[in-house]
C-alpha positions in Angstrom: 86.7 6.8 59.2 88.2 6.9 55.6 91.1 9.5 55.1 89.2 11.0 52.1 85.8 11.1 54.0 87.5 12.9 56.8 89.4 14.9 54.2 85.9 16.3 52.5 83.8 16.2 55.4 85.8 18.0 58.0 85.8 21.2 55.8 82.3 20.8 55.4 81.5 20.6 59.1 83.9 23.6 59.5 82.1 25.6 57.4 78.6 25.2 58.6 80.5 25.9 62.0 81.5 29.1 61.1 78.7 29.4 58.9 76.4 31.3 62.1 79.1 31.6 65.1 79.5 34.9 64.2 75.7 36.2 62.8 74.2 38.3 64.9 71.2 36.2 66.3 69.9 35.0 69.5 72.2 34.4 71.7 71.9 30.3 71.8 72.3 30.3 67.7 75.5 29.2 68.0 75.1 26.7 70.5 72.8 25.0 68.5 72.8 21.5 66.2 73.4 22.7 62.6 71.7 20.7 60.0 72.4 21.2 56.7 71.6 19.1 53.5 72.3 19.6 49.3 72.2 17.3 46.7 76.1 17.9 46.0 78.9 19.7 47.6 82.2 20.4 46.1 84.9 21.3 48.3 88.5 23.1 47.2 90.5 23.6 50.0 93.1 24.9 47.7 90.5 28.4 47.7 88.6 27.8 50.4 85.6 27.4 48.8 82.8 24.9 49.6 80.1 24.8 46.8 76.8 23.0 47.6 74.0 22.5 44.9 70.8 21.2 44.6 67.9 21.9 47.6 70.3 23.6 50.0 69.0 24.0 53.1 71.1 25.3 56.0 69.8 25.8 60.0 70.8 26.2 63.3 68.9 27.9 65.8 66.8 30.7 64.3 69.1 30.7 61.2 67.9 29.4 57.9 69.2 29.5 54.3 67.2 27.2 51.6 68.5 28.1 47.8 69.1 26.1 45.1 73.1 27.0 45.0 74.8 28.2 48.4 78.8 29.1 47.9 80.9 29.8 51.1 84.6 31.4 51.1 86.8 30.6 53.4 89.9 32.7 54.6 93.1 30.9 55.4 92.4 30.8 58.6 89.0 29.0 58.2 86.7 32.5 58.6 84.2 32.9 56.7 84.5 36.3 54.3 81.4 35.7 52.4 78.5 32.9 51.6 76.4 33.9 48.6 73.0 32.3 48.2 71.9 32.0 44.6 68.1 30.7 44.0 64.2 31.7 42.6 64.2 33.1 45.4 67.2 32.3 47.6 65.9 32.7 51.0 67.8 34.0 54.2 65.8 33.9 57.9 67.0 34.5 61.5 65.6 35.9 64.4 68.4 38.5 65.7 66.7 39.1 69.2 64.3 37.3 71.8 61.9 40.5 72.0 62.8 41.3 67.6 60.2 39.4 65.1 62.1 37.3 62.7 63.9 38.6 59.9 62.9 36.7 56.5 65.1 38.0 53.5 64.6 36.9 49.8 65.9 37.5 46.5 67.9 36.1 43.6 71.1 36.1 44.8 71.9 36.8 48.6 75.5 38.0 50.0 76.3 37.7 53.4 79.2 39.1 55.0 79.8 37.7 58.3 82.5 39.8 59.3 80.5 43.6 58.7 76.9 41.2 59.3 75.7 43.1 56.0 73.4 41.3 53.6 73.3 42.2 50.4 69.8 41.4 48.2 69.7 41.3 44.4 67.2 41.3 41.8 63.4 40.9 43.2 64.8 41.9 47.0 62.2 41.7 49.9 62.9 42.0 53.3 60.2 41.7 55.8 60.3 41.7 60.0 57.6 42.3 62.2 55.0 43.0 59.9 56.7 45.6 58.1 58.1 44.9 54.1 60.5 46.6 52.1 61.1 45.2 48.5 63.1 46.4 45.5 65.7 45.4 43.3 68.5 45.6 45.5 68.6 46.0 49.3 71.9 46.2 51.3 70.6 45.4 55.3 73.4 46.2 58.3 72.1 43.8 60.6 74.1 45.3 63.1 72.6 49.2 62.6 69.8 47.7 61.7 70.0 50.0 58.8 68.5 49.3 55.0 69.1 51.1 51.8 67.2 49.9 48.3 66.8 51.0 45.0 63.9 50.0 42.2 64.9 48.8 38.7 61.8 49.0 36.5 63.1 45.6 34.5 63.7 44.2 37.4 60.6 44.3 39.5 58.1 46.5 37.0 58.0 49.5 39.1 60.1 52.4 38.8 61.4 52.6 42.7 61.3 50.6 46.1 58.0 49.7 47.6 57.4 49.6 51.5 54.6 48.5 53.6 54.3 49.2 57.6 51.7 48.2 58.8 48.9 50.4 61.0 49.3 50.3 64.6 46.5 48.5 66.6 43.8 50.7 68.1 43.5 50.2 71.6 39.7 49.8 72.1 39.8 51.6 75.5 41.2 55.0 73.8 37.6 55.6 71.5 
């Protein structure tokens, strides 16, 4: 293989790699093909940063990031510290458990923090699992505690606070 190929390609692969190794997802996630495609992808291995543009669409397993502009930072070591998704909506999916409905995240930009597994939702959040939706203009999710916190912004999404839907349980037709 070319020398410069190998050069801008390995970093690549490396990156998707680490991309979901560390997400908390089904367990097989990270055993899983990742497929990724972008119009363009700029690598600097002098920051560790790998820049791909242009109908960026990540997966592997359950996981699934499509946005218009995806950044990842790379520690020295080749961690991942921090991918942020940047699109009209950026979109962020993954299923964390076998018996958990799949979590499907949206907003402007998305930061995720693989290390803490936090995301981070700004302007026009929404976060929906199971039925149930929380939206607003900024949601911080611990994927781990399973823990949300949001806050409205009137210019932002035309309400004055967070809006949440859960849906009604299921009467059991036995129980009238």
């Amino acid at each position: 293989m070319n020398p410069v190929v190998n050069h801008f390609l390995k970093p690549a692969i490396v990156s998707l790699v680490l991309l979901t190794g560390s997400a908390s997802a089904l367990p097989d996630d990270k055993y899983e093909t990742i497929r990724g495609r972008a119009n363009n992808l700029t690598i600097d291995n002098k920051t560790g940063v790998a820049t791909y543009t242009g109908n960026v669409n990540i997966q592997q397993g359950s996981l699934n990031i499509v946005a218009e502009n995806l950044k990842i930072h790379r520690n020295a070591e080749g961690d991942i510290e921090k991918m942020i998704a940047l699109g009209n909506p950026a979109r962020f999916q993954q299923q964390p458990e076998a018996e958990k409905g799949i979590i499907t995240a949206s907003a402007k930009s998305i930061t995720y923090l693989p290390a803490t597994e936090h995301l981070v939702l700004e302007e026009n959040a929404s976060v929906e699992q199971d039925g149930s939706i929380m939206s607003g203009a900024t949601i911080d999710y611990d994927l781990i505690k399973e823990i949300m916190k949001a806050s409205g912004n009137i210019e932002q999404t035309g309400s004055s606070g967070v809006e949440i839907l859960i849906p009604a349980k299921k009467k059991n037709p036995e129980t009238r």
